[in-house]
PyMOL CGO cylinders between C-alpha atoms (Angstrom):
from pymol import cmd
from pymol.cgo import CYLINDER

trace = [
    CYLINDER, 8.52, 7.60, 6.91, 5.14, 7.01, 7.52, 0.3, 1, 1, 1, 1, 1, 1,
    CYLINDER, 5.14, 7.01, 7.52, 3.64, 3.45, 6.62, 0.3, 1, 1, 1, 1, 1, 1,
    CYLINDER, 3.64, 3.45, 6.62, 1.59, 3.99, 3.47, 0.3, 1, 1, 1, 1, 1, 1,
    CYLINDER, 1.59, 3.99, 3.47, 4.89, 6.08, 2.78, 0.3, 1, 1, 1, 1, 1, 1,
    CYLINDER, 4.89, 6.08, 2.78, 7.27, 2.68, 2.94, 0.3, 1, 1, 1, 1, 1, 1,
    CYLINDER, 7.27, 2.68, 2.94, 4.19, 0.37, 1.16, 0.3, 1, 1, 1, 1, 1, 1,
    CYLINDER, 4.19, 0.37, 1.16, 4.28, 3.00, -1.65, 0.3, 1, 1, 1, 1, 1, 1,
    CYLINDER, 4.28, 3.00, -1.65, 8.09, 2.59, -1.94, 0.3, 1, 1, 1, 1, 1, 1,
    CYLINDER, 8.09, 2.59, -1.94, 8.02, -1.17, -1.73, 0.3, 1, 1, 1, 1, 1, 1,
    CYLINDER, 8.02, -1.17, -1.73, 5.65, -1.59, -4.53, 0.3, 1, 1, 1, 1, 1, 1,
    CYLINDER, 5.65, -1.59, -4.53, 7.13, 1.10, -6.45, 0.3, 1, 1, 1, 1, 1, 1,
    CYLINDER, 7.13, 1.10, -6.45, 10.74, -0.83, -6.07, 0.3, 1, 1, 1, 1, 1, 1,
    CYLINDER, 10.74, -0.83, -6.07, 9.19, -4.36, -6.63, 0.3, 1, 1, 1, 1, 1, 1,
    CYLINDER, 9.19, -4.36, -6.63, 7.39, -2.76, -10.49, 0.3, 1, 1, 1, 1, 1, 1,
    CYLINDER, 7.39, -2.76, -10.49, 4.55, -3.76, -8.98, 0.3, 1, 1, 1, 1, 1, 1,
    CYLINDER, 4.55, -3.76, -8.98, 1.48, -2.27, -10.57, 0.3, 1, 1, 1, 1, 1, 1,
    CYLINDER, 1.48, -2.27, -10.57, -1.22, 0.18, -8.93, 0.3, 1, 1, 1, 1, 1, 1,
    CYLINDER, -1.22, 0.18, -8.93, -3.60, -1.81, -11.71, 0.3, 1, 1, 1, 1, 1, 1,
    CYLINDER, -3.60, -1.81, -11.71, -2.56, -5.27, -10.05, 0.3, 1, 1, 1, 1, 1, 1,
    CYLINDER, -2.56, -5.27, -10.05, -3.49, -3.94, -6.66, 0.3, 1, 1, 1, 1, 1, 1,
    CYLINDER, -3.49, -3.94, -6.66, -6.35, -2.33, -7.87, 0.3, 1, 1, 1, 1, 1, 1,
    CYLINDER, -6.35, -2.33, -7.87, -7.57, -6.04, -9.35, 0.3, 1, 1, 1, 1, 1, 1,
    CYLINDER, -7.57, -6.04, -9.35, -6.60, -7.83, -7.10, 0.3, 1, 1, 1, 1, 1, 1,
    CYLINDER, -6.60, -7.83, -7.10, -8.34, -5.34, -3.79, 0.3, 1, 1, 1, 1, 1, 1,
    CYLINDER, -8.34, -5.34, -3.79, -11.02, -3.75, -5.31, 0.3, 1, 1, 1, 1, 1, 1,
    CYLINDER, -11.02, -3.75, -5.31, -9.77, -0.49, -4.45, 0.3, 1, 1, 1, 1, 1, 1,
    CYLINDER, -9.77, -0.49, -4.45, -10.05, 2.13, -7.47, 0.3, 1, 1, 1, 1, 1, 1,
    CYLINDER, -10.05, 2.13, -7.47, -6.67, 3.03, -9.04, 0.3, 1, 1, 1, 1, 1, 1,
    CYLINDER, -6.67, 3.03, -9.04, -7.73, 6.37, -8.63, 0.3, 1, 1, 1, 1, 1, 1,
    CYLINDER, -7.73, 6.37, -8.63, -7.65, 5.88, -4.20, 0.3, 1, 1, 1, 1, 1, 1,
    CYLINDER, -7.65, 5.88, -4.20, -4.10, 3.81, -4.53, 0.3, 1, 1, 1, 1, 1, 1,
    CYLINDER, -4.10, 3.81, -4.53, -2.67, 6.57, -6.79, 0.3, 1, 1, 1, 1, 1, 1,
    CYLINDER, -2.67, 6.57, -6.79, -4.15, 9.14, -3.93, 0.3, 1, 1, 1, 1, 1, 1,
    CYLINDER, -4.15, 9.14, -3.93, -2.52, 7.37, -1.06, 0.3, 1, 1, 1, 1, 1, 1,
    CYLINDER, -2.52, 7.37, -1.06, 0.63, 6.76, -2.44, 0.3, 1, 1, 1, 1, 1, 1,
    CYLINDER, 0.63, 6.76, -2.44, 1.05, 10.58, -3.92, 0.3, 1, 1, 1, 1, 1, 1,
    CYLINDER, 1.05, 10.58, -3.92, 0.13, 11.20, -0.25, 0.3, 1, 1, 1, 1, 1, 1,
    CYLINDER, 0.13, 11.20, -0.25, -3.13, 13.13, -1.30, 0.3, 1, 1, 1, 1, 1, 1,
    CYLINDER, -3.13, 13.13, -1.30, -5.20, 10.89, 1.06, 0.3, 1, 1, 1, 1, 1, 1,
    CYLINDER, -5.20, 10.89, 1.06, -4.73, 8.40, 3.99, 0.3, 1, 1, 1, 1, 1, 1,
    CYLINDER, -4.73, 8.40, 3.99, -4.62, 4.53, 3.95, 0.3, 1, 1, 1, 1, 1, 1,
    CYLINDER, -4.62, 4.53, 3.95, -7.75, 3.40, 5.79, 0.3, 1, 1, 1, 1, 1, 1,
    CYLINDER, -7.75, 3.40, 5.79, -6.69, 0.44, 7.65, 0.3, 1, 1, 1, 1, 1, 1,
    CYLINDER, -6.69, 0.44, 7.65, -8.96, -2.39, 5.56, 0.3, 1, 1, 1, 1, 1, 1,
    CYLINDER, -8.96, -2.39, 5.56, -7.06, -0.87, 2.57, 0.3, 1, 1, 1, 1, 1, 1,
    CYLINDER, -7.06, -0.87, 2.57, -3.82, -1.64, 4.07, 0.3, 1, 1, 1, 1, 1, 1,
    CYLINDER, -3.82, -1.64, 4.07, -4.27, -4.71, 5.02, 0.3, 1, 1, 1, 1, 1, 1,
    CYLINDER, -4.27, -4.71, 5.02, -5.80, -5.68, 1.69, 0.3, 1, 1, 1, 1, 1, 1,
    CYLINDER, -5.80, -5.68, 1.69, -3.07, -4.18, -0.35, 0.3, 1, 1, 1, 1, 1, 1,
    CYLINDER, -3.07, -4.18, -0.35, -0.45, -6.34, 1.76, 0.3, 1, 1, 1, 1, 1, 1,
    CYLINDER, -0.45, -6.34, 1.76, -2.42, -9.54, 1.13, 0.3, 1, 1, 1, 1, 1, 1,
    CYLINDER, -2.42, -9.54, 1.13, -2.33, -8.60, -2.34, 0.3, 1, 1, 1, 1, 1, 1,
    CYLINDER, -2.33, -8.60, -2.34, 1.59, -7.95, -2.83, 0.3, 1, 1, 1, 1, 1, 1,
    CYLINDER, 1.59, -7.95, -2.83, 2.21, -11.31, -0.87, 0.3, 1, 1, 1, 1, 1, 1,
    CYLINDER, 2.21, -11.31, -0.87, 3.72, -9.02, 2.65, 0.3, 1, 1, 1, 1, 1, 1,
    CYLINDER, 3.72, -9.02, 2.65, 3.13, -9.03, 6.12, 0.3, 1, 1, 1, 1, 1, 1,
    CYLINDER, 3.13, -9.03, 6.12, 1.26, -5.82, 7.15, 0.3, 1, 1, 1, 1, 1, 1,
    CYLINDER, 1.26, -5.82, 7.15, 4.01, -6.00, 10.19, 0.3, 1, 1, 1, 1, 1, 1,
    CYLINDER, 4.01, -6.00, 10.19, 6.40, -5.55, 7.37, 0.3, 1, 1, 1, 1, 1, 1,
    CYLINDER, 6.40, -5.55, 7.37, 5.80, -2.01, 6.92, 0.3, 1, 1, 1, 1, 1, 1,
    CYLINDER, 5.80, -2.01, 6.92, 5.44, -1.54, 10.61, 0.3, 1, 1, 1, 1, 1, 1,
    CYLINDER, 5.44, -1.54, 10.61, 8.43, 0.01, 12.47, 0.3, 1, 1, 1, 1, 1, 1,
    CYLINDER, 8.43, 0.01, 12.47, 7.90, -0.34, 16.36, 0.3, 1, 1, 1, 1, 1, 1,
    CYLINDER, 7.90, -0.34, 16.36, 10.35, 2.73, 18.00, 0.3, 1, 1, 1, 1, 1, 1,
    CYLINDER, 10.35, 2.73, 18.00, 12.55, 1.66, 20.74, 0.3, 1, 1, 1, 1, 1, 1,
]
cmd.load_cgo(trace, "trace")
């Protein structure tokens, strides 16, 4: 699972709203509903904006392989 993939889940299992990000980022509902649908990357400014504004670590969503 790729990173935007397990941010997309987390919000989506939290109820937490694509509008609320959208406020509280500036990033258009219309990009967050992209990258979480998959239908276009997560630059990484846009991540670590949309973890600042669900309250999570970006290292959160980061899984290191060992």
């Amino acid at each position: 699972m790729e990173v935007q993939e397990r941010v997309a889940q987390y919000v989506h299992d939290n109820g937490i709203t694509q509008k609320h990000i959208a406020e509280k980022t500036g990033i258009s509902k219309v990009k967050i509903s992209q990258m979480f649908n998959g239908n276009r990357k997560m630059m990484a400014d846009e991540f670590v904006s949309i973890c600042a504004a669900i309250n999570k670590e970006p290292n959160d969503f980061i899984k290191v392989h060992e």
